[in-house]
C-alpha positions in Angstrom: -10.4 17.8 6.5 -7.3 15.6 5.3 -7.9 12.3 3.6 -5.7 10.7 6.2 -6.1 11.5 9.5 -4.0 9.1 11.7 -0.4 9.3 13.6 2.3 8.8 10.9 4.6 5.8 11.1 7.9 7.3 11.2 10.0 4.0 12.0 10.1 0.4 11.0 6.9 -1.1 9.0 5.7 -4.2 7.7 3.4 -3.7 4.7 0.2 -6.1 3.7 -1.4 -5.2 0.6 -4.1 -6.9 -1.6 -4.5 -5.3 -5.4 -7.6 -6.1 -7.1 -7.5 -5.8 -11.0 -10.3 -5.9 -12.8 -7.9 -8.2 -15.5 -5.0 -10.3 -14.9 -3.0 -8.2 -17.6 -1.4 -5.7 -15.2 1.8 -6.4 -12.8 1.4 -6.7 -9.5 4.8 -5.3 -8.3 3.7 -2.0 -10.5 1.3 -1.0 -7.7 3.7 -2.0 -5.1 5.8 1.4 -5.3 2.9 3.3 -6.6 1.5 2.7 -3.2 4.1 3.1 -0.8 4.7 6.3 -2.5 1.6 8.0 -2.1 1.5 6.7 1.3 4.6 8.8 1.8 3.2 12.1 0.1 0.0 12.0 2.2 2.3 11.3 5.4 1.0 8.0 6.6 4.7 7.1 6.7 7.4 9.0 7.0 10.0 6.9 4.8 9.2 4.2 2.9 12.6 3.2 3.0 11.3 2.0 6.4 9.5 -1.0 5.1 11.0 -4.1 6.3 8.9 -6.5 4.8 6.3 -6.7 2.2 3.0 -9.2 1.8 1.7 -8.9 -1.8 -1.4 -10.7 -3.1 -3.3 -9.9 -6.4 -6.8 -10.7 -6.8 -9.6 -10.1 -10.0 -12.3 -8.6 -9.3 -13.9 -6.6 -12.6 -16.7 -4.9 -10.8 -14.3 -3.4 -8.2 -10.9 -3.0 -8.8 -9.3 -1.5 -4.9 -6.1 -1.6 -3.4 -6.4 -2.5 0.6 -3.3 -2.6 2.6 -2.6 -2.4 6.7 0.7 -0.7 7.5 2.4 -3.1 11.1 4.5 -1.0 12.7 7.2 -2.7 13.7 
């Protein structure tokens, strides 16, 4: 079974993503391309060149540090 089992997003995107640190030491950009490139490499888009616009937030939460993030196509 893959780890990502839905249709990829092969043309424009908008892309929401909420980091949670568990400190406010780290950069929130950092995770920004980290991201978008593994979501490349598993093939939930096809490009990430294709990402038109980008909503960032960066939260603390010690006990569980996540990433969450919708993908809009556009």
């Amino acid at each position: 079974m893959s780890a990502y089992d839905y249709e990829m997003i092969e043309g424009n995107f908008k892309f929401e993503i909420d980091v949670y640190y568990d400190s406010r030491r780290p950069d929130l950009d950092n995770s920004l391309k980290s991201t978008l490139d593994c979501l490349q490499k598993c093939n939930a888009i096809k490009n990430d060149n294709r990402c038109l616009e980008i909503i960032a937030r960066k939260h603390l939460d010690k006990l569980n540090p996540r990433i969450e993030f919708d993908i809009i196509p556009l």
